[in-house]
VEXKOL-969196 format. One record per residue (C-alpha): residue in one letter; z, y, x. Coordinates in steps of 0.5 Angstrom, whole numbers, plus 2048, in hexadecimal, padded with zeros to 3 digits. Layout:
N
aZYX ...
# end
This chain:
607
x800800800 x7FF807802 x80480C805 x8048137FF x806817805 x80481880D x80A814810 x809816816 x80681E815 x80D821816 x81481F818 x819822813 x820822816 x827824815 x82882C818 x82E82981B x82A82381E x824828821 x82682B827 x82782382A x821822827 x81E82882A x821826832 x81E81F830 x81882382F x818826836 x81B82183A x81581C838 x81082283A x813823841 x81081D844 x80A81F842 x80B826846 x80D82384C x80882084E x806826850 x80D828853 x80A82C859 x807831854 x80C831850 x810832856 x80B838858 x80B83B852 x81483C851 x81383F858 x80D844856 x811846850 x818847853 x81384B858 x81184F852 x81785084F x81B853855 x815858856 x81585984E x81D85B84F x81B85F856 x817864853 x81D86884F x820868855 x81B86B859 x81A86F854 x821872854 x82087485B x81A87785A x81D87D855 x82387D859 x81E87E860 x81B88485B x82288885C x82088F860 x82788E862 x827888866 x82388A86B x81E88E870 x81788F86C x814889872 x81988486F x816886867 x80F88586B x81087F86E x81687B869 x81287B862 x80C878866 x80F873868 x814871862 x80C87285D x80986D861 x80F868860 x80F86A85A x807868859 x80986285E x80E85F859 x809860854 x80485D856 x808858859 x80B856851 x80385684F x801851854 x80784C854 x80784C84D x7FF84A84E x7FF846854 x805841850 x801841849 x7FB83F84E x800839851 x80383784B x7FC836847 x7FA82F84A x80182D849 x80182F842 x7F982C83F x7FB826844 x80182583F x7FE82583A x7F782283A x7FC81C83E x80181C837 x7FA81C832 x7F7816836 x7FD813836 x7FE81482E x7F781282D x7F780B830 x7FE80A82D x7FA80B826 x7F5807828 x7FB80182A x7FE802824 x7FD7FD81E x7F87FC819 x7FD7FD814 x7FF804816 x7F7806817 x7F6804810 x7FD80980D x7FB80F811 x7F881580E x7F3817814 x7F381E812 x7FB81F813 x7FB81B819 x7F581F81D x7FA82581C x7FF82381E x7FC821825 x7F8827825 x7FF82C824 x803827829 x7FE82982F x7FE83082D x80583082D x80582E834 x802833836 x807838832 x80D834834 x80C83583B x80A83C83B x80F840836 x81483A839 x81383A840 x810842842 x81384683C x81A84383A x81C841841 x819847844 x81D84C840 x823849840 x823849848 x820850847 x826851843 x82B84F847 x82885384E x829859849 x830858848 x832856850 x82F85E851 x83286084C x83985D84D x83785F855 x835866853 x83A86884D x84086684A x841860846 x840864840 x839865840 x83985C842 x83D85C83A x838860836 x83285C839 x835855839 x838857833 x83185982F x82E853832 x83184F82F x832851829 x82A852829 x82884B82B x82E848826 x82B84D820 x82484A823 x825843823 x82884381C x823847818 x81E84281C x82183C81A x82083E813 x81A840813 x81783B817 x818836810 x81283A80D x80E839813 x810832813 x80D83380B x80783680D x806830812 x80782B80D x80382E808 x7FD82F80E x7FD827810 x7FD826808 x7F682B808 x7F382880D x7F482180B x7F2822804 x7EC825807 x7EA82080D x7EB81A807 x7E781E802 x7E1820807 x7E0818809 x7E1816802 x7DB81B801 x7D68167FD x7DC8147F9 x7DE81B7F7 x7D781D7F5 x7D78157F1 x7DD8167ED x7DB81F7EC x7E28217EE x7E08267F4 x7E482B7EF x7EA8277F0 x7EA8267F7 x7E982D7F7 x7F082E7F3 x7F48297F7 x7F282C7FE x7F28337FA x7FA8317F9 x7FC82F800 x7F9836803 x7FE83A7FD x8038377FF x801838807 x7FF840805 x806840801 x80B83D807 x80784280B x809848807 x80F846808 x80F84680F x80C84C810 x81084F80B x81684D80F x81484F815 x815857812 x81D855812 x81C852819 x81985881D x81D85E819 x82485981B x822859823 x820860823 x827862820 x82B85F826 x82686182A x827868828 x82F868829 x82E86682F x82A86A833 x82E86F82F x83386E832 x83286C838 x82E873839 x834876837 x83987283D x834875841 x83387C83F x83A87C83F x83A87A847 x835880848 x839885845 x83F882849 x83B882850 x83D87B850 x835879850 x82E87C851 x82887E84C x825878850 x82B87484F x82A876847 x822875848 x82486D84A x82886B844 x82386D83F x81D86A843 x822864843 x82486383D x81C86483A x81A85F83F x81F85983C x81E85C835 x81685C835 x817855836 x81C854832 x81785782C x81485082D x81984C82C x81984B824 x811848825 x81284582C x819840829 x81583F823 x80F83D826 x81283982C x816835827 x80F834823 x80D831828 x81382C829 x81182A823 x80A829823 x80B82582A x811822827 x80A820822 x80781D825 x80C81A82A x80D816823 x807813823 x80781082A x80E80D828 x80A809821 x80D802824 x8067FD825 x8077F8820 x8027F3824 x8057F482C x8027EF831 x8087EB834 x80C7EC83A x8087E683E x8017E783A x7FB7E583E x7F47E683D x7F17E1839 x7EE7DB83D x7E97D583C x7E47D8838 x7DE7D4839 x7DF7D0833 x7E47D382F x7E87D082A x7EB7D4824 x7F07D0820 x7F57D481A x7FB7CF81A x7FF7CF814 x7FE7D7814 x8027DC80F x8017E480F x8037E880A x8007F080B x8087F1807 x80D7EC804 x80C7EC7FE x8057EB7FE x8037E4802 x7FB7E5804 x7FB7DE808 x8007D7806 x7FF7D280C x7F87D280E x7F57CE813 x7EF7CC816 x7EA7CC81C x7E47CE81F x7E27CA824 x7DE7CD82A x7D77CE828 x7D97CD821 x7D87D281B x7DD7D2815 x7DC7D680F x7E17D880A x7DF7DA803 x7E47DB7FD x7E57E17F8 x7E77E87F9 x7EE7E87FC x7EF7E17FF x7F17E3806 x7EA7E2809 x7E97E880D x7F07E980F x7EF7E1813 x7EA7E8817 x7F07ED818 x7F57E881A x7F07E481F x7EE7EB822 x7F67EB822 x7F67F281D x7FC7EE81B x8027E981D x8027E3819 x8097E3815 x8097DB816 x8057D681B x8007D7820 x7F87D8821 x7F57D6828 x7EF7D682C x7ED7D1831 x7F47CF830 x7F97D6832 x7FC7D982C x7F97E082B x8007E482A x8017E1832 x7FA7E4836 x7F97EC836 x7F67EF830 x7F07F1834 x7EF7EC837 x7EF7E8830 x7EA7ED82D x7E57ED833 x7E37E6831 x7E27E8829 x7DD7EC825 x7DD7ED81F x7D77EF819 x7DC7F3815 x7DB7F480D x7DC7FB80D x7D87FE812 x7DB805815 x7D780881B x7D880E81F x7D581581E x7D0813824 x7C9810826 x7C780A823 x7C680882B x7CD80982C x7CF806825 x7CC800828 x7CE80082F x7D580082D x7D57F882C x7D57F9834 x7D5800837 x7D17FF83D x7CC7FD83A x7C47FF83C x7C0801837 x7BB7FB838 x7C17F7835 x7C37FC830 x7BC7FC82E x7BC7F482E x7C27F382A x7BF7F8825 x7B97F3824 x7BD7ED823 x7C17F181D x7BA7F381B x7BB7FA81B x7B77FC821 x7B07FD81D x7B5803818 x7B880681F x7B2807822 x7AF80A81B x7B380F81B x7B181681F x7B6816824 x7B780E825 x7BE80B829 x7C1813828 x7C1814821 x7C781481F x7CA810819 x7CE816817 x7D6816815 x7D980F815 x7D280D814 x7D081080C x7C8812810 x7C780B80F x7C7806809 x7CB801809 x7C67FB80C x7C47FF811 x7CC800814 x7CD7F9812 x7C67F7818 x7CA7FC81C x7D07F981C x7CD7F281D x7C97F5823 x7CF7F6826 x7D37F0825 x7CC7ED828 x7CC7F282E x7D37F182F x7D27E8830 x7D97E6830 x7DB7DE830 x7DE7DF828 x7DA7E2822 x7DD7E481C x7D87E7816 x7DC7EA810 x7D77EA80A x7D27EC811 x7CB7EC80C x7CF7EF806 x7CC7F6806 x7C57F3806 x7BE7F1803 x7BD7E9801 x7B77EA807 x7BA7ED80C x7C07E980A x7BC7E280B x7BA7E6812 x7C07E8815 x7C47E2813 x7BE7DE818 x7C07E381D x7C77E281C x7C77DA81C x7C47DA822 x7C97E0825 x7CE7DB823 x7CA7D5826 x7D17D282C x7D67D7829 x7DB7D5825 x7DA7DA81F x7DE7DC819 x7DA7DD814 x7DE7E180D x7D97E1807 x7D97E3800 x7D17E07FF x7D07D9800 x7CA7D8801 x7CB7DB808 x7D07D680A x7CD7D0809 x7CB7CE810 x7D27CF813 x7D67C8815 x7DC7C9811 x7DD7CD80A x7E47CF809 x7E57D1801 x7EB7D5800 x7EF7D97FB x7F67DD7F9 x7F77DC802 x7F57D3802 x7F17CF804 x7EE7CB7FD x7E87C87FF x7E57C6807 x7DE7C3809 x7D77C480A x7D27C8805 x7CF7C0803 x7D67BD802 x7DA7C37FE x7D47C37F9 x7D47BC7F9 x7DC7BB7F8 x7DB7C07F1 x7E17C57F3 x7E17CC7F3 x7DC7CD7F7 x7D87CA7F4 x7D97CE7EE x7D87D57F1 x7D27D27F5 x7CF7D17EE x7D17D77EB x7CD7DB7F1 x7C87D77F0 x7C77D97E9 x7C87E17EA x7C37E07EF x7BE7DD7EB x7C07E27E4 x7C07E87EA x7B97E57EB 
# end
């Protein structure tokens, strides 16, 4: 059955539980980066670099108004002394801009390093994961999910690493000067209004960072209603509902504009908060060092400093709102996507796999097999059967029997619950995965090809392929005469999940690719299902001969294509019913024999 909603879009958890949740977050993305150590190393040292200059220039520049008093010396040292004090000056910021630069230009490697090593590593994760989660997922959810994550990577370092970090060691140099300079006076008004600017920020962060959460909810649950509606574009136009496609996408996008309203709405509380604590400090520290001046205890540089310290931590600090917003944003979306490499793989090779070995005449054997896709619903009850190497068996029996899942748990999509399945002897759940599907091919029911060339379709089967075996696959399919027709041949492309195509000619495409990838087991799953009586009679020619000295599973719905095979299984409700040749199951008057009459009477109507 289907999951309603996304389970893996988005991670609700307690506020209590988010900041260990946010450390998980960071502590699982530190390797990443310290792959990198060097240039992580590089960049701190450039932005404490930085930083000192950043807190030098207010220094200077107290200098340079105090060196402008007529009465502290000759008319030579005003000459001379400003000069110098203006080049420092210019020196220092100078040297703010190019440290700042040269660490940006470190750090950037270490950054897109991070998280082109983190998407790869989700995205073979995915590809590791079960058939059944694949099946469950909503792809349009998920793709989000994977894109916000690398951007937050990207956001997290920067704001994290060279905006929060770097403004709290500015913070921390500015109050060592002012303590050294001044008394503990002016040290208390700045600490003191820091900290209840940082406390005011996080509050009222926290609870406007629901309605992102809320937008973000909503803009998955968009994106994922639009991605399902495109690719069900035919349906949509079969059953005229692009209306109602229009209203479900239209509801998730108010809900997404009205939990940004409320963002934004929010943030005009945010900014008039901080720029009150803001206001009262650089008050009252204007007024401590007025009060010095007046006194003579300090200088109009003395006085300059201050205020070009205080609008130099607070520009920043301005930001702050945004930047805690968007760091613990992109926590979340990291956090997202960490999600999803944690999904557990339901089918995982065994501590000691090793490749599958012996296949030069592969036996298959099903011995004693139960599978249940869920507890209450039994698909297989006690199957058991061969194929001898070299041998062709088929199954037929009704829609629901458990025949094409015999395919998904040879391929091992799945475990069984309950005996084994072997090939030349070893227990499949015991060899690697990969090793297990290299020696299948299979010619699905339901063809799906990627967005790509035909060619590229078909050399799928093997990657390296030449065009020559492409084309000669092709031509064993007998869809090589259509290809060629077409302007542009071998590159045409099929279009998404092949719909350019008709539902014959993916079929041939994929019998091409199953031919071109020549594996010791073949598995055809209703292969000739979606083609004409003609080319039906031709391709199963082709495919008998394709299947000549491999041990071949064939899964039919139509019994006229499985009458050369070795064995017949029969099942129905997960068993085996009936077994035997084509000659000895009409012989024996069972149920084949009565759906084998049945078809040969439709057959006969239908002509």
């Amino acid at each position: 059955m289907r999951h309603r909603g996304p389970p893996y879009s988005f991670i609700d958890v307690p506020a209590h539980a988010r900041g260990t949740s946010d450390w998980r977050t960071l502590s699982r993305l530190l390797p990443y980066l310290w792959e990198y150590k060097w240039r992580v190393v590089a960049a701190i040292a450039f932005m404490l670099v930085a930083k000192l200059a950043n807190v030098g220039v207010p220094l200077l520049l107290k200098d340079l108004i105090d060196a402008m008093d007529v009465k502290s010396g000759t008319a030579a040292a005003l000459l001379v002394v400003p000069v110098g004090l203006l080049l420092a000056y210019g020196g220092l910021r100078l040297c703010t801009s190019v440290f700042n630069e040269l660490r940006e230009l470190v750090f950037a490697r270490a950054t897109h390093g991070a998280a082109r090593s983190i998407a790869l590593a989700t995205f073979v994760h995915l590809h590791n994961l079960s058939l059944r989660f694949h099946l469950e997922r909503q792809t349009g959810g998920m793709t989000r999910d994977i894109e916000r994550g690398v951007r937050g990577i990207e956001s997290l370092v920067s704001f994290a690493l060279f905006n929060i970090i770097a403004t709290l060691v500015e913070v921390l140099l500015v109050l060592g000067v002012l303590g050294a300079k001044f008394d503990w006076r002016f040290v208390a008004v700045t600490l003191t209004a820091l900290v209840l600017y940082i406390g005011y920020t996080v509050w009222v962060t926290e609870w406007r960072i629901e309605f992102r959460r809320e937008a973000n909810r909503s803009d998955s649950a968009a994106n994922t209603k639009a991605i399902d509606s495109l690719l069900n574009y035919e349906t949509v136009k079969y059953f005229n509902n692009e209306a109602f496609e229009a209203r479900r996408y239209d509801e998730s996008l108010e809900r997404f504009r009205l939990a940004q309203l409320k963002s934004r709405s929010s943030l005009g509380l945010l900014n008039s908060g901080q720029q009150l604590i803001i206001a009262v400090a650089l008050v009252a520290m204007l007024w401590l060092a007025t009060q010095g001046v007046v006194d003579g205890r300090l200088t109009v540089g003395d006085l300059v400093m201050v205020n070009a310290f205080m609008i130099q931590i607070y520009i920043p600090l301005n930001f702050l709102g945004v930047i805690y917003r968007e760091i613990k944003q992109s926590l979340t979306d990291l956090a997202r996507m960490f999600t999803l490499m944690d999904k557990e793989r339901e089918v995982r090779d065994a501590p000691d796999a090793k490749p599958l070995v012996a296949l030069e005449e592969p036996t298959v054997r099903f011995e004693d097999v139960h599978f249940a896709y869920a507890p209450d619903r039994p698909i297989l009850r006690g199957v058991s059967f061969e194929i001898a190497a070299g041998r062709t068996v088929a199954v037929v029996g009704p829609s629901g029997a458990g025949k094409s899942t015999l395919a998904r748990l040879l391929f091992r999509f799945y475990d069984v619950q309950a005996g084994r399945i072997t090939i030349a002897g070893q227990d499949i759940r015991s060899v690697t995965q990969e090793s297990l599907r290299r020696a299948l091919g299979i010619v699905p029911q339901d063809t799906v090809l990627f967005n790509d060339t035909i060619a590229y379709n078909i050399a799928y089967g093997r990657t390296g392929a030449t065009q020559a075996e492409v084309e000669q696959a092709a031509r064993a399919a007998h869809i090589h005469d259509f290809i060629a027709s077409t302007p542009q041949g071998y590159g045409a492309t099929v279009g998404e999940r092949g719909l350019k195509l008709s539902g014959g000619e993916k079929q041939r495409v994929a019998i091409a690719r199953t031919l071109l990838k020549n594996p010791p087991i073949l598995i055809f799953d209703e292969a000739t299902s979606a083609l004409d009586s003609a080319n039906e009679r031709a391709i199963q020619a082709e495919l008998r001969a394709a299947a000549r000295g491999k041990t071949t599973l064939v899964i039919a719905h139509r019994l006229s294509t499985v009458v050369d095979a070795h064995e017949i299984l029969v099942m129905e409700q997960g068993r085996i019913v009936e077994r035997g040749t084509h000659d000895d199951l009409l012989a024996a008057g069972g149920r084949y024999a009565r759906m084998w009459a049945l078809q040969r009477n439709s057959s006969e109507i239908a002509t």
